[in-house]
C-alpha positions, 0 to 999 in steps of 0.5 A, spaced: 714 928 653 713 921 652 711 920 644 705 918 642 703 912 637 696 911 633 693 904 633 687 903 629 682 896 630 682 894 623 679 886 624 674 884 629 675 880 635 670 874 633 672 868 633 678 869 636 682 867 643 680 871 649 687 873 650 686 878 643 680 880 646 683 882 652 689 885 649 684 890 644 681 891 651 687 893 654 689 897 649 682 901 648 679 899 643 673 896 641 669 897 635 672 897 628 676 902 625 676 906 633 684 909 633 686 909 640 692 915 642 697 911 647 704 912 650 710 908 646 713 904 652 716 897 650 709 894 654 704 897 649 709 896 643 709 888 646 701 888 646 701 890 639 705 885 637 701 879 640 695 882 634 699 885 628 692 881 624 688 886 628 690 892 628 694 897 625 699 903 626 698 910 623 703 915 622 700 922 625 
């Protein structure tokens, strides 16, 4: 079974590039403080990456 990670939306997409906007998209979030349950594979974990300053990894 693949291990899960938790990510948390902790900043908002206002004034940002479309390409982070994108990404929060792509990774199922939204709306502040939304946690989203994905799939801990190299291309999700590149995705975060790209936005450390908007999102947080929770430990579960």
């Amino acid at each position: 079974m693949a291990s899960k990670i938790y990510v948390k939306q902790i900043r908002s997409p206002i004034r940002r590039p479309e390409v982070q906007r994108k990404i929060l998209k792509g990774l199922g979030l939204n709306k502040m403080n939304k946690v989203s349950e994905l799939s801990d594979t190299p291309s999700i974990r590149g995705m975060i990456n790209k936005i450390p300053h908007l999102v947080q990894i929770l430990e579960k």
